[in-house]
N, C-alpha and C positions, 0 to 999 in steps of 0.2 A: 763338729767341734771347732773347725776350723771356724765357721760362720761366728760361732758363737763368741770367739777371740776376738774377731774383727771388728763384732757391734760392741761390745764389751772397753774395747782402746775405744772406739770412736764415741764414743757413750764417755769415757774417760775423759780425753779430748776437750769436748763439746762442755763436760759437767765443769774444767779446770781451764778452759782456753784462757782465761784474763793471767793466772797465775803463767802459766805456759806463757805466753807473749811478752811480759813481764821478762823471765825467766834469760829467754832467748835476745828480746834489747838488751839487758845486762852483759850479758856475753858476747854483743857484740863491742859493748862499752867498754867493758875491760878489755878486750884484746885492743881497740884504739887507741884508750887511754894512755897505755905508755909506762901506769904505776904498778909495783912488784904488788902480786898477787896476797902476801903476805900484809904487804902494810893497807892496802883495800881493805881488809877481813877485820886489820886494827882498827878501821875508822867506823868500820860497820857493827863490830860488837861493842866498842862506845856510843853510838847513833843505836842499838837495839836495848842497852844499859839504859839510857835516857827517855827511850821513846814507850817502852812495853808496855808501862803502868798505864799511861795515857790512853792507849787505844784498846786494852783491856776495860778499861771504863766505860768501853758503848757498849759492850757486849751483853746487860743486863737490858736496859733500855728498848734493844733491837727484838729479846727475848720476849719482851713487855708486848710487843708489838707497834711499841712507837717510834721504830725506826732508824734513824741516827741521830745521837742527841749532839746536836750543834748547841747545844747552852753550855756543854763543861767548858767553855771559857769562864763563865761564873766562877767556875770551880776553881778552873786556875787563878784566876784573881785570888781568891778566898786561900790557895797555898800563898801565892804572893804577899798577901798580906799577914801573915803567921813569916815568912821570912823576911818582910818589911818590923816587922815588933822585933824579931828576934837580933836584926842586924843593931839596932837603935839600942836596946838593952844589951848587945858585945855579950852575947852568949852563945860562945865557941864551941862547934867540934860534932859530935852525936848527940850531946844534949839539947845541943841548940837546936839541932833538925828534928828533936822529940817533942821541943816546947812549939817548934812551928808547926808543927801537924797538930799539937793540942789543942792551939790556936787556930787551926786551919778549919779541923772537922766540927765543932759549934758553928762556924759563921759560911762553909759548904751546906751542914743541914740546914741552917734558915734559907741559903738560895736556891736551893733545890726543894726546898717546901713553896715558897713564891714562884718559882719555875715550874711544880706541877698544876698548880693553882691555875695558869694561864694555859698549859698541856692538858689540862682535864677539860679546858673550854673552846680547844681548837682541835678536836680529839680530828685524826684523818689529815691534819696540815702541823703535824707536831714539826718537823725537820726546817720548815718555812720560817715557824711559828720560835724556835729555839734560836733560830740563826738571827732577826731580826731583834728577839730579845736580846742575843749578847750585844749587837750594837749600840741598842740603849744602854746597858747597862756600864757601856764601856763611855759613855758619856758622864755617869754619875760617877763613876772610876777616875776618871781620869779630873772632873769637880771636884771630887776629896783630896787626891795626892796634890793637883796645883794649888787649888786655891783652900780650900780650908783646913789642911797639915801647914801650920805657922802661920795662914792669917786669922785663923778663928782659933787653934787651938795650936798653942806653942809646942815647938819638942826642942827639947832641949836634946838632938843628936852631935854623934860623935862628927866629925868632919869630913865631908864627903858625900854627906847624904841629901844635906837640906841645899837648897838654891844662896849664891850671895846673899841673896835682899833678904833669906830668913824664912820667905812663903813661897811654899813650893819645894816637891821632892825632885830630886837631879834626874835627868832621864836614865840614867845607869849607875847602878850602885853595884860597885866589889865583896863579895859574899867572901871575902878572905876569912873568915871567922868560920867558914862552915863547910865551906870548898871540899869537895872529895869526900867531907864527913862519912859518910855511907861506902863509898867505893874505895875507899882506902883501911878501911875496915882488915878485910882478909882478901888476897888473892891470891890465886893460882894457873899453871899455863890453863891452856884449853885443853890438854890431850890428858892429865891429870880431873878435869872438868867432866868429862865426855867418860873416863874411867866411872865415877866417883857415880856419874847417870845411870851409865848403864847396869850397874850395880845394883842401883835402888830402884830401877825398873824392871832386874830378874824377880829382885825378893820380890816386889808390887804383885808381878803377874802370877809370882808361883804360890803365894797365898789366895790369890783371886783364884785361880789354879784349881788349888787344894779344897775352895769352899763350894764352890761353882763348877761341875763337871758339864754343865748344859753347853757353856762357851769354851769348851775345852782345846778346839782346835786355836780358837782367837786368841788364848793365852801363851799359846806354844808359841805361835807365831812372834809374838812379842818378845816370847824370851829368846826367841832366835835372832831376832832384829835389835836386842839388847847386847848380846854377844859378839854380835858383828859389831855393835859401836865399842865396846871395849877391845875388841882385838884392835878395831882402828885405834884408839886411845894409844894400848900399847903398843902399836908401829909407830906412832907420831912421839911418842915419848923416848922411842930408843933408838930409833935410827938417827945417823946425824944429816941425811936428807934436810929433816926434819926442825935444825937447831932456830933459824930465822924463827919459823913460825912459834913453838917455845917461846924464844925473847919477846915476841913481839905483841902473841895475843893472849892478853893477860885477864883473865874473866874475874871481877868486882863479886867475889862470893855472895855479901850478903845484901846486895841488891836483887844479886837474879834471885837468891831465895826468897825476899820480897817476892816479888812476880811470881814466881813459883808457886807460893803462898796465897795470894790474890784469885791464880788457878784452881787453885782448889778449893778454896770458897766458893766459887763461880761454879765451879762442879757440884759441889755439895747442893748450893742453894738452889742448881737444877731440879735435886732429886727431893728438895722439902715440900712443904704443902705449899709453902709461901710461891716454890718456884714452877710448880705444877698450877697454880692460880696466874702464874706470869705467862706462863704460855699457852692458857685458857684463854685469857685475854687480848693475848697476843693473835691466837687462832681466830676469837670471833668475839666479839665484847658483845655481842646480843646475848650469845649462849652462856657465857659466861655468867652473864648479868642473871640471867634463866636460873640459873645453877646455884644461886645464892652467891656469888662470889664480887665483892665491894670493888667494883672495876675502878672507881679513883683512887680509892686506897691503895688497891695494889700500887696502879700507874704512879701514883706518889710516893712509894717504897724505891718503884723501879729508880725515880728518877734521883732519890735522896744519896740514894746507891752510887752513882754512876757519876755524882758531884762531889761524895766525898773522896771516892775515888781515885777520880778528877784531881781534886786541890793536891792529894798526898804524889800523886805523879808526875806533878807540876813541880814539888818540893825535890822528888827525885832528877828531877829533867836536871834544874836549876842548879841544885847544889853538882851536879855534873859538869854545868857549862861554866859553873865561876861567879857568874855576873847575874842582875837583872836588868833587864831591859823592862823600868817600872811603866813605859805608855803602849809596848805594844810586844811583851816577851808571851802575852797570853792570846793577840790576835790569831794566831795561823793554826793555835795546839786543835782546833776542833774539826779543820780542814785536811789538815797533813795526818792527824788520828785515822779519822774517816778513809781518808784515800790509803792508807796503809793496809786498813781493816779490811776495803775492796778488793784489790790489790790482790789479796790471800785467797778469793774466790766466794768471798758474803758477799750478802746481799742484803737489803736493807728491811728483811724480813727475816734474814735466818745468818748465823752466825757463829762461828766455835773459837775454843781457844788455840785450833793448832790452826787457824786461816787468821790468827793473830798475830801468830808467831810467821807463820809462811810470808804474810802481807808487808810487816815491819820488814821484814830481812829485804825483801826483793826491791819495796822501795825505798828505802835506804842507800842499799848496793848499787841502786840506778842513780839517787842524789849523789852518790861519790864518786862514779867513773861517768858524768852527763857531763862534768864543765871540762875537764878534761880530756875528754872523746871528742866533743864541738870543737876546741881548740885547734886539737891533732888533725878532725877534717873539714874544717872552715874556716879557723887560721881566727877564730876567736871564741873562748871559753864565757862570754855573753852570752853566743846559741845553747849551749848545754844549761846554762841558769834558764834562760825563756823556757825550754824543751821540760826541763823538769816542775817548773810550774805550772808549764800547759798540761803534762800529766797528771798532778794532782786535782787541776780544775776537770781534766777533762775525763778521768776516770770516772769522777761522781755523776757529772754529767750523765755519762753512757752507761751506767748502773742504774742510775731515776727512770732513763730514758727506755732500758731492757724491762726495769720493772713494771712501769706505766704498758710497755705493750704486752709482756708475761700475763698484767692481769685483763685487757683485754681479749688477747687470746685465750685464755680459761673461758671469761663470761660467754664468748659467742660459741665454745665448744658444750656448754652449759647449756644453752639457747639450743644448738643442734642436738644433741643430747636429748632432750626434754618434748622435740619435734618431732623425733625419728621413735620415740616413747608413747609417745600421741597416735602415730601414725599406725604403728604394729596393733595397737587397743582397740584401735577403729576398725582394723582388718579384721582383727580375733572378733571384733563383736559383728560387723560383716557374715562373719563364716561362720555363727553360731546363729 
């Protein structure tokens, strides 16, 4: 028994080390840092508010089997420009962040229908093939907002947006019109937040419960693990230990039920035919193919998916930060997505929604105690900026790098496999 514990952690270990590692930097980070634990968590469930949508948007793509989709820059463009119209027509508030997602989702499905187009014909170097595509694409981006927004075709905008001379959009435009739209909606503490979860995860599990006796133990389990977060809830809500954390971290209700919501589409769409074709595909596009199943069609549902997305996460990002940064607010969303999604413990073959959620927190929590940790033991908060960008470069890096040798280790165990199969048939027919 005891063996079996042993290889069980280490099997654990070994399946979560990236998250683990992650986990354990952070904690060295905050204790360097210097900043109350409390206002850390504030920065981080605004950095998890902004970020979820985003890196929830690979998650169908990865399922497809094509890996990680470095084009939802398209995507964010395509929000950007739905909150570029909306800033220019001064419509304020939810509505305005309604009309820029209306605006957004027409002109993500045309870039993701052109983005599968070029994915269907680089099928095995999609990740290569997506990332090169958004640099082009970020060249005809950036030829409409300079030069042909006011020298080909006039706007007549509010003040602020267009360049002196008339052509040409400002590199930062103030989203004052629509700021917080979404996150100022409803809020509540987090121990109120964590109540209100664990709640809707007893009732979840004890209908699942009640329908399903086969998973009987796995539901229990859940609603024991729901109860423990509400007992947490209610100590964090009534102790005055507790009152900081209250003030401080204040959960954006009807964002996270976006993401929330997004979740469970992504769940659902696992279990349709569409998502059972996704990861037929994913598995093996010969067999697939075999199977009657339209491997580009799918791959160009995946990716239509995963852009619209995209642009609507880019809209949430945004209306969170305030501002756009209209030449380069949408460069880094496909890298820093990516590396977050890693981060959680995916892989660029396999991927869920709770190593989305584990991914965003851990790297986030390392972006917010890394410049300030450098600071505290290098005497400057540069190291911690380089450090977290080497991390995001260098996660993906070593997850292409695990995968590429994952799959030659398979083939040569395949190879041996198939020898030592050979060998035994040769003996039996030998001794017969």
């Amino acid at each position: 028994m005891e063996k079996n514990l042993t290889n069980n952690i280490k099997s654990f270990i070994v399946s979560n080390i990236v998250p683990i590692l992650f986990l354990v930097i952070s904690i060295i980070g905050i204790k360097y840092s210097g900043v109350a634990l409390p206002v850390i968590l504030m920065d981080v469930i605004s950095r998890m508010d902004r970020n979820l949508f985003l890196v929830l948007s690979l998650l169908i793509p990865v399922l497809a089997g094509m890996g990680l989709n470095f084009g939802i820059v398209l995507g964010a463009m395509a929000g950007q420009i739905g909150l570029f119209v909306v800033t220019v027509l001064e419509i304020p508030g939810f509505i305005g962040l309604l009309v820029a997602i209306i605006i957004a989702i027409p002109v993500s499905i045309l870039l993701g229908w052109l983005t599968a187009l070029l994915l269907n014909r680089t099928k095995g170097q999609e990740m290569i093939a997506g990332m090169i595509l958004g640099f082009f694409a970020m060249g005809i981006y950036q030829f409409i907002f300079l030069f042909f927004l006011g020298g080909v075709v006039k706007i007549d905008a509010p003040q602020g947006i267009m360049l002196s001379t008339g052509v040409g959009v400002r590199n930062t435009i103030d989203l004052v019109n629509v700021k917080y739209a979404f996150d100022n909606i409803f809020k509540v503490n987090v121990f109120i937040f964590i109540i209100v979860l664990g709640i809707i995860g007893i009732i979840y599990s004890g209908l699942k419960l009640a329908k399903n006796k086969d998973n009987a133990k796995k539901y229990r389990t859940n609603i024991i693990l729901m109860l423990i977060l509400i007992i947490i809830g209610i100590a964090g809500q009534t102790l005055p230990a507790f009152k900081m954390y209250k003030t401080l971290l204040q959960i954006p209700v009807f964002t996270f039920v976006l993401i929330l919501l997004l979740c469970v589409f992504i769940k659902f769409l696992f279990k349709t035919k569409l998502g059972q074709n996704m990861r037929a595909v994913g598995h093996s596009m010969e067999i697939a193919e075999v199977s009657g199943i339209n491997v580009d069609r799918t791959r160009t549902v995946a990716t239509i998916l995963s852009m619209v997305f995209a642009a609507i996460g880019q809209i949430i990002f945004l209306q969170n930060l305030g501002n756009i940064s209209m030449y380069n607010a949408h460069e880094n969303v496909a890298m820093f997505a990516a590396a977050a999604l890693l981060i959680g413990g995916a892989s660029i073959s396999k991927a869920t929604v709770t190593q989305a959620f584990i991914g965003t927190f851990l790297f986030h929590l390392l972006f917010n105690v890394s410049p300030m940790a450098g600071k505290n033991l290098f005497g400057d908060a540069a190291v911690g900026e380089y450090f977290r960008v080497f991390i995001a470069y260098g996660v993906i890096a070593l997850t292409l790098a695990l995968h590429a040798w994952k799959k030659v280790v398979a083939a040569r165990q395949k190879v041996k496999e198939a020898e030592l199969k050979e060998d035994q048939d040769n003996k039996e027919g030998a001794t017969a």
